[in-house]
VOLUMZA-422815 format. One record per residue (C-alpha): residue number from 0; x, y, z. Coordinates in steps of 0.001 Angstrom, whole numbers, always signed. Example, Ala and Ser with C-alpha at 12.3 -4.5 7.8 and 13.67 -1.06 7.14 Angstrom:
! VOLUMZA-422815
     i        px        py        pz
     0    +12300     -4500     +7800
     1    +13670     -1060     +7140
END
This chain:
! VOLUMZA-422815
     i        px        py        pz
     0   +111973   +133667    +76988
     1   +109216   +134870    +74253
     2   +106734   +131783    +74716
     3   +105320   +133039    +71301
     4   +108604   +132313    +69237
     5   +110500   +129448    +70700
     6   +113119   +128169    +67685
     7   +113221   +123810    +67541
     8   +116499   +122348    +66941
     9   +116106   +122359    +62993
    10   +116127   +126533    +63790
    11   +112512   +126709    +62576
    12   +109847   +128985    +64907
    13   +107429   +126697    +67244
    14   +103503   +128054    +66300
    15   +101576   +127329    +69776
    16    +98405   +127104    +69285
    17    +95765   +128839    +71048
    18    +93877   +126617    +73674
    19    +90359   +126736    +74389
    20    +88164   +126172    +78117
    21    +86946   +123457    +77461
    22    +90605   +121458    +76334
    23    +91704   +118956    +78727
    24    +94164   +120170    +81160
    25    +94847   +116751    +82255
    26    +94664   +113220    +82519
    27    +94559   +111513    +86036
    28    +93848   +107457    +86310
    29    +92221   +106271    +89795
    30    +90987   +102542    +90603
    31    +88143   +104243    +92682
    32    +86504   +101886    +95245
    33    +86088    +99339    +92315
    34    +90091    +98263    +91800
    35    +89063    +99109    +88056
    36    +91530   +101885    +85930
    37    +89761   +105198    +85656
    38    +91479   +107687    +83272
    39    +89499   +110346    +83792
    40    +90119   +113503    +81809
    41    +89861   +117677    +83087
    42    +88902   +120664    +81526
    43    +91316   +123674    +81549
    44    +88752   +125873    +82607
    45    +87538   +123606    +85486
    46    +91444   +123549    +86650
    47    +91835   +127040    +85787
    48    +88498   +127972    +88715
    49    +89691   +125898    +91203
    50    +93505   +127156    +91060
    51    +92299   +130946    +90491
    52    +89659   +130584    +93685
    53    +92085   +128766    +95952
    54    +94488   +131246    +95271
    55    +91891   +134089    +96748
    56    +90608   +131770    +99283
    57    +94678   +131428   +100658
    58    +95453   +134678    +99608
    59    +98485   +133204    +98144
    60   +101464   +135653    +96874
    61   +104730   +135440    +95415
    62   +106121   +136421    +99039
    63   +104723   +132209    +99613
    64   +106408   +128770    +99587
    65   +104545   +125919    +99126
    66   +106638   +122538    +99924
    67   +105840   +119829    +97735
    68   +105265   +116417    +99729
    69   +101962   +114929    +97544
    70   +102865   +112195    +95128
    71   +102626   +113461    +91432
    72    +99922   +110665    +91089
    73    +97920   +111844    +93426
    74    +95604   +115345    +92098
    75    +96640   +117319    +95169
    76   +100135   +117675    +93925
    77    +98047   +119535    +90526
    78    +97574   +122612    +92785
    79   +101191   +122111    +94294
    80   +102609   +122997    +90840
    81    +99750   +125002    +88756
    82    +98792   +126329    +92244
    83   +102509   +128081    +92890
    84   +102642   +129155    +89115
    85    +99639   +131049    +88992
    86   +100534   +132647    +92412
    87   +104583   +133432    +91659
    88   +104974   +131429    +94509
    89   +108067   +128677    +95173
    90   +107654   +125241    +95478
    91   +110268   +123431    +97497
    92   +111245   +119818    +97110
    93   +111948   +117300    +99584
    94   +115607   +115435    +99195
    95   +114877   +112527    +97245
    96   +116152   +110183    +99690
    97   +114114   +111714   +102204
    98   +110976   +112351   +100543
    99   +109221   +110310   +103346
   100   +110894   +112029   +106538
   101   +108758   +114086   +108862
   102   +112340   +115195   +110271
   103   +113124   +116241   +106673
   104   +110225   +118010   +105923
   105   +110360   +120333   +109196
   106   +113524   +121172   +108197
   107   +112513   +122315   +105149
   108   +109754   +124480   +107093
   109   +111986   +126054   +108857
   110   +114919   +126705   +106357
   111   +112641   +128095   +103763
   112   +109814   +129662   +105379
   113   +106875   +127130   +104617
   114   +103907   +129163   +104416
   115   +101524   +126568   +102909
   116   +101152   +122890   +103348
   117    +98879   +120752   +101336
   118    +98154   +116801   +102002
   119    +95961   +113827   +102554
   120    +95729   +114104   +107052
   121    +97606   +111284   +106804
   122   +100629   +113105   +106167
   123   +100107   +115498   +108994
   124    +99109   +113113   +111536
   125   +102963   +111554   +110594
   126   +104656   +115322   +110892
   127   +103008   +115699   +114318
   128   +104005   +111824   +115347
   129   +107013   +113021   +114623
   130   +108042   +114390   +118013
   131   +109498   +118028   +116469
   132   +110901   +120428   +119157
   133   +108813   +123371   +119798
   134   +106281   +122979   +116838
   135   +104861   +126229   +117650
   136   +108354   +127899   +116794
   137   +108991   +125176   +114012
   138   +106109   +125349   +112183
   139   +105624   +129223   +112943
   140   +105907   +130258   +109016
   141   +103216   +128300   +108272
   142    +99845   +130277   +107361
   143    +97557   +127677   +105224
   144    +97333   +124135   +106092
   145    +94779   +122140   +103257
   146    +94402   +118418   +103931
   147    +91494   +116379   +102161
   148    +91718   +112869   +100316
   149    +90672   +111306   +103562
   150    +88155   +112196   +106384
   151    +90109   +114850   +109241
   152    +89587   +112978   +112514
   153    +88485   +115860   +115350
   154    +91634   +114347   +117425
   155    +93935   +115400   +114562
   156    +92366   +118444   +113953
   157    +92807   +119370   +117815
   158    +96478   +118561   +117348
   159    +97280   +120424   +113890
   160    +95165   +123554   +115470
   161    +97539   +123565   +118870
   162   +100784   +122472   +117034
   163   +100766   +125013   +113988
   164    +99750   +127798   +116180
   165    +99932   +130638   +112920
   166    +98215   +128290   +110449
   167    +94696   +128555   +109108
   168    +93293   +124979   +108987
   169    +91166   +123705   +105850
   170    +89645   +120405   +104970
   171    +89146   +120083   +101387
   172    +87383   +117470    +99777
   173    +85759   +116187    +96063
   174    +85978   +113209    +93984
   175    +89352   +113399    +91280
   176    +86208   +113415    +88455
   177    +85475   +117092    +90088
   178    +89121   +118180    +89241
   179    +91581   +118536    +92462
   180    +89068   +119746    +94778
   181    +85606   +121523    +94843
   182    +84372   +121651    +98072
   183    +86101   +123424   +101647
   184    +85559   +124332   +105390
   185    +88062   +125927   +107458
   186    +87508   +124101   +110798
   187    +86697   +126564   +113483
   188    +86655   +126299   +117313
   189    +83158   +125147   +117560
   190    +84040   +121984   +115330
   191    +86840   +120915   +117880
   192    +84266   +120428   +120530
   193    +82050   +118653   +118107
   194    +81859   +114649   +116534
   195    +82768   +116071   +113006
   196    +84689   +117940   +110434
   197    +81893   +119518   +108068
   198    +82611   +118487   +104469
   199    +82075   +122429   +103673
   200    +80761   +124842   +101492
   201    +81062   +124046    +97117
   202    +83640   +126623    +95750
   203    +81970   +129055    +93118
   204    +80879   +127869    +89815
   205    +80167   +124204    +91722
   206    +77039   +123178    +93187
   207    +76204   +119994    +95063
   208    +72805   +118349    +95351
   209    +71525   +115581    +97711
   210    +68638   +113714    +96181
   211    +66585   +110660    +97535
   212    +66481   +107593    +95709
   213    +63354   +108915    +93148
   214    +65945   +111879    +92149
   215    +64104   +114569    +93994
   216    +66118   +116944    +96386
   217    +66566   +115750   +100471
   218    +65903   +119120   +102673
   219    +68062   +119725   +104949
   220    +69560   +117464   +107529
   221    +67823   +114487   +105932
   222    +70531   +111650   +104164
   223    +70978   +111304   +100157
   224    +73290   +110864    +97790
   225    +75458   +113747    +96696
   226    +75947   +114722    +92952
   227    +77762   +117244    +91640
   228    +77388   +120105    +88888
   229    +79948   +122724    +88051
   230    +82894   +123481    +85260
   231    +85350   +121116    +86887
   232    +83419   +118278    +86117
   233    +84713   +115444    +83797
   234    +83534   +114957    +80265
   235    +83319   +111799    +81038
   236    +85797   +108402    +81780
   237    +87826   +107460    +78490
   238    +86881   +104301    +77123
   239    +84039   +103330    +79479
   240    +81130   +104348    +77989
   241    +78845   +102108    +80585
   242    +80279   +103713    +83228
   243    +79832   +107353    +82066
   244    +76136   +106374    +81418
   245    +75838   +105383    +84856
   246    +77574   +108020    +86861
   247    +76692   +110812    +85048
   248    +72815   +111773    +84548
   249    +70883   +115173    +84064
   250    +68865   +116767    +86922
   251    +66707   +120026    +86409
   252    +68266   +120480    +82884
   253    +72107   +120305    +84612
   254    +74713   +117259    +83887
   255    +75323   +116060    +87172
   256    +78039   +113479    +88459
   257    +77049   +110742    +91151
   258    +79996   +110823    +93649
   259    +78583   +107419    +95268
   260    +78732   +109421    +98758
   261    +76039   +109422   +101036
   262    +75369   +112985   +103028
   263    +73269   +116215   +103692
   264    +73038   +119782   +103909
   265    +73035   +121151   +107661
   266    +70694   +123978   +108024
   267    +73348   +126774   +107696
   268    +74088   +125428   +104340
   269    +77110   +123002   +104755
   270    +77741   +119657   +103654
   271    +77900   +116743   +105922
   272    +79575   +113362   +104021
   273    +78042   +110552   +105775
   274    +80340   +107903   +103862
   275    +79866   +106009   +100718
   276    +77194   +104126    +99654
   277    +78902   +101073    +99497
   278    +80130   +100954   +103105
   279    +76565    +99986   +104429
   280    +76175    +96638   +105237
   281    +73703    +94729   +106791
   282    +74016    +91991   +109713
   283    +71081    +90025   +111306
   284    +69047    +92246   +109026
   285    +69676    +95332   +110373
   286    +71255    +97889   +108036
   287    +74308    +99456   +109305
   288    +76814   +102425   +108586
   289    +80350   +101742   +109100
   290    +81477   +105294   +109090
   291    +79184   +106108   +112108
   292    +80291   +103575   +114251
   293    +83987   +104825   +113225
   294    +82814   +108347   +113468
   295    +81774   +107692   +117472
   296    +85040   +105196   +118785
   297    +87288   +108529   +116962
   298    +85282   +110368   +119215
   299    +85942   +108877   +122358
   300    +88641   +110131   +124936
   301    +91879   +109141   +123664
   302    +91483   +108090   +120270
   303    +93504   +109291   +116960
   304    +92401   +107134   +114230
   305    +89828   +104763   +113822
   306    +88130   +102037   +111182
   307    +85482    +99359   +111279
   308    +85214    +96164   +109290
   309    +82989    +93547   +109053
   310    +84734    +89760   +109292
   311    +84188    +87987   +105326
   312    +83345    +84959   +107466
   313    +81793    +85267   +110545
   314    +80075    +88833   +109642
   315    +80809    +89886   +112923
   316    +82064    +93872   +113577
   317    +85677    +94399   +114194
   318    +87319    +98095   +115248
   319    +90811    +99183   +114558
   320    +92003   +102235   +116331
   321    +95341   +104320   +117372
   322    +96195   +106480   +120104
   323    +99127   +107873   +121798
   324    +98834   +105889   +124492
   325    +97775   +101891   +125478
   326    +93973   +102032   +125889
   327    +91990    +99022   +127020
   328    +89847    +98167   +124394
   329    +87192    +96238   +126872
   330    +86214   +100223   +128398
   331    +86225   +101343   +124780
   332    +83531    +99077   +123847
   333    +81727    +99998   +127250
   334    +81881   +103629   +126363
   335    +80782   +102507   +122897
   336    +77693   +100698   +124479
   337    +76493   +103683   +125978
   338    +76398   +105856   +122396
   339    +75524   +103348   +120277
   340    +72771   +100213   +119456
   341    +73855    +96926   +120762
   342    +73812    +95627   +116673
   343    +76836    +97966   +115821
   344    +79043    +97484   +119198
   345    +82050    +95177   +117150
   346    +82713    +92463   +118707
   347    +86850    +93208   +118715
   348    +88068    +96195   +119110
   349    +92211    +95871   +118604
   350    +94798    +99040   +118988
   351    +97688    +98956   +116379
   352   +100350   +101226   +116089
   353    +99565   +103290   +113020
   354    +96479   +103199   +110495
   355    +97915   +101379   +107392
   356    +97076   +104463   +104387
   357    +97044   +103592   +100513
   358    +99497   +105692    +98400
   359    +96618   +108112    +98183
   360    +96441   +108754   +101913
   361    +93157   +106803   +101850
   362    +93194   +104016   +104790
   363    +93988   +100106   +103601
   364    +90680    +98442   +103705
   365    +92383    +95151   +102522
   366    +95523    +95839   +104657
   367    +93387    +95787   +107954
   368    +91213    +92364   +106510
   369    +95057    +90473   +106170
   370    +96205    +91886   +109761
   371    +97044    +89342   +112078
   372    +95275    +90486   +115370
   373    +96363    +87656   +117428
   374   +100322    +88162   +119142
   375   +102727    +85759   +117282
   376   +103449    +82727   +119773
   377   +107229    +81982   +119492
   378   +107847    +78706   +119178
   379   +111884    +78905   +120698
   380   +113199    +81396   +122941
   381   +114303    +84828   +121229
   382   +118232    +84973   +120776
   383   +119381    +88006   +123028
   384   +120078    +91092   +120897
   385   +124176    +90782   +119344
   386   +124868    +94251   +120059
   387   +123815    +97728   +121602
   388   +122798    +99076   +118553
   389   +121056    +95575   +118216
   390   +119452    +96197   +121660
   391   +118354    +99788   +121113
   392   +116694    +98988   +118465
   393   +114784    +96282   +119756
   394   +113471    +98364   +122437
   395   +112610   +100951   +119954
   396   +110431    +98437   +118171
   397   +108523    +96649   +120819
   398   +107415   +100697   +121732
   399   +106574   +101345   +118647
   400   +104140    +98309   +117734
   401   +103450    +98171   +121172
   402   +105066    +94451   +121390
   403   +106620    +93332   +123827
   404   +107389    +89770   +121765
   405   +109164    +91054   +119091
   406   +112410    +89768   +118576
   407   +115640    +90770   +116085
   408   +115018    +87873   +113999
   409   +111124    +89343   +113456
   410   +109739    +90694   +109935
   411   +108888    +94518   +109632
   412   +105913    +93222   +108112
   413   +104894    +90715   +110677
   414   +105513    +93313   +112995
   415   +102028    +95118   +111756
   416   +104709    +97290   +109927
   417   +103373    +99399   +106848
   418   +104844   +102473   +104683
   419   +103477   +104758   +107261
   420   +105100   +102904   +110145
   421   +108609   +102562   +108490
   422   +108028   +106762   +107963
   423   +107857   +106815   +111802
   424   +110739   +104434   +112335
   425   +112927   +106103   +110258
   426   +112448   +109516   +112447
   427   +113020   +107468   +115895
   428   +115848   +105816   +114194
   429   +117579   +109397   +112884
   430   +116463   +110999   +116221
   431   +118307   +108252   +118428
   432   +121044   +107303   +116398
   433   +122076   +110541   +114238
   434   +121857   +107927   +111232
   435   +119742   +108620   +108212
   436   +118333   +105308   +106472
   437   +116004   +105392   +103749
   438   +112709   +103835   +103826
   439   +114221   +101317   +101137
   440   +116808   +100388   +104018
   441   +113535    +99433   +105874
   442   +111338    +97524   +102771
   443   +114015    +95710   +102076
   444   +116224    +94527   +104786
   445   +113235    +94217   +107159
   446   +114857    +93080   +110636
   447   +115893    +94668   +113039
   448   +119304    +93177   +112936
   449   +119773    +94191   +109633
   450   +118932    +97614   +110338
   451   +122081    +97561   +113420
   452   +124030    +96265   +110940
   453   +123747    +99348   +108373
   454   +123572   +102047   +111307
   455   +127504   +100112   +112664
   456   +128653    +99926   +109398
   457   +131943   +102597   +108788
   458   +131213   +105496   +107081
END
């Protein structure tokens, strides 16, 4: 097709008109950390650096296939697209139906040749939970593995390096205003046996700056808040001129965006995100970081996932965490005494069966706040299970939430159940059964009999 010439339906020649750097490439909207719409619009020639030096930092070719698992509304999917495009590379598409199935997805791997995943760790930490048959021959076309959106626990990153044995691991990071991402570090050895994943080195034609509070630069390893310089910055939020005049501000002669994260330079030159600057909170008058305290109990033997709240009421710290395996949460707090100050040991520490993640991969704040910590006291005895199917399933559930009180008559959602859990369910389910539900089977007839009742129904 000549691009140049393309006739409308009245027969008439199309004239395209020539496009300039600095025309928007796109239009994202994000809520931030404020709940408030964003739209926040891109340069082309800010998209047009990152896809260009991604494609050199991958080494991506037509001979690659990237499969497409990011939600459209979320900018990592930007590079799935514009990213395969500018590469002649293919982009494969999970079924519809299964668009949420770890199972589905490494078959997909394996039928077309996967070379390069991209996601929020979220996503990964599912594939892996996922129980697939020799990974290292399953996942063996992989080459690239980018996750970012979300902080890369060193537990996960231990699991993705051992499972996708051919795979070169990446954590990217940067705000949507930076367009897609602007900042990388492929994880080495060396970062396995540390606390950490670095936040990385700024892609070219990006810079980063930590500056105190008075706007002068923080040498390294000494805390500030990170802004940002470089072509893939915004022009600015439409419609929010208040906002733009606080977020964006000039240092030495250079716009510069205010990310709102908190970190510093390392002395070999990397970035180190401490957290934002709105997760410090004080208690008792001592000022404390919420991401340390998470960054040590995901550091401790065992551990996958971790978060740290503090109670609306009583102030007091509380510590969510997973693992692959029931730990007592009394020696986890004993282990915590002995790494950290007695004013940021929580008080509760409670195991749950999977970190509840926002559509953007990011973990539920709010989600953990409405949990229910305590078990559910039944007030009857729990009717037996009707059938084997009934029974199975039952069984299935109290292993996955890790309850034994759960009965047929009980709520996904009063389970602890959340989108990522139902992900995880379906797999077990499609493993055990050789019956493929949808995650809208789960959201919607939420009980466990209701789930043996569509697996016996006739075909």
């Amino acid at each position: 097709m000549n691009l140049d010439s393309v006739p409308s339906s009245d027969g008439k020649s199309i004239a395209f008109q020539p496009s300039a750097p600095e025309d928007i490439a796109y239009i994202i909207n994000t809520s931030g950390t404020t709940g408030m719409p964003k739209s926040i619009p891109l340069r082309q020639d800010g998209l047009v650096n990152c896809l260009l030096e991604t494609r050199a930092y991958c080494n991506l070719t037509e001979g690659d296939r990237l499969l497409a698992i990011t939600n459209y509304c979320h900018d990592m999917s930007v590079f799935d697209l514009y990213g395969s495009l500018i590469s002649g590379a293919a982009v494969v598409f999970p079924d519809a139906e299964r668009e949420k199935d770890p199972c589905h997805w490494a078959e997909l791997i394996a039928a077309y040749g996967i070379t390069f995943w991209n996601s929020v760790p979220a996503f990964l930490e599912i594939l892996l939970a996922a129980e697939i048959p020799h990974p290292e021959t399953a996942f063996a076309s992989l080459r690239n593995i980018l996750t970012g959106g979300d902080w890369i626990p060193v537990p996960l990153a231990k699991q993705i390096r051992h499972s996708f044995v051919n795979a070169r691991l990446t954590s990217v990071g940067g705000p949507s205003e930076t367009t897609v991402w602007n900042i990388w570090h492929t994880v080495t050895d060396a970062d396995l046996q540390g606390s950490f994943i670095p936040y990385g080195k700024p892609i070219p034609h990006t810079n980063y700056f930590v500056l105190d509070e008075r706007g002068s630069l923080c040498p390294p390893l000494t805390e500030g808040i990170m802004f940002v310089e470089g072509m893939g910055v915004t022009p600015g939020y439409i419609g929010l001129p208040e906002e733009n005049q606080k977020k964006f501000t000039l240092f030495q002669g250079r716009r510069v965006y205010n990310t709102g994260d908190r970190g510093m330079y390392l002395p070999e030159g990397t970035v180190k995100i401490l957290g934002r600057m709105d997760q410090q909170v004080k208690i008792n008058g001592k000022r404390i970081e919420l991401e340390g305290i998470q960054e040590v109990l995901q550091s401790l033997p065992g551990v996958c996932t971790g978060a740290v709240l503090v109670s609306d009421h009583t102030k007091a710290l509380t510590g969510f965490y997973t693992a692959r395996t029931e730990l007592d949460p009394q020696t986890l707090i004993q282990q915590l005494k002995e790494r950290l100050p007695s004013y940021m040991i929580p008080a509760q520490l409670v195991q749950i069966p999977s970190m509840p993640i926002t559509q953007n991969g990011k973990v539920d704040i709010p989600a953990l706040r409405h949990m229910d910590v305590k078990p559910l006291q039944k007030a009857e005895p729990a009717a037996a299970p009707d059938s084997e199917t009934e029974a199975a399933l039952l069984t299935l559930c109290r292993e996955l939430f890790e309850n034994p009180d759960i009965t047929p008559e009980d709520d996904f959602f009063v389970m602890g159940g959340n989108s990522i859990t139902a992900i995880r369910l379906l797999s077990r389910i499609r493993q055990q059964f050789g019956v493929t539900l949808t995650i809208y089977d789960i959201l919607n007839t939420p009980q466990i009999n209701q789930w043996a009742a569509l697996i016996d129904q006739p075909v």
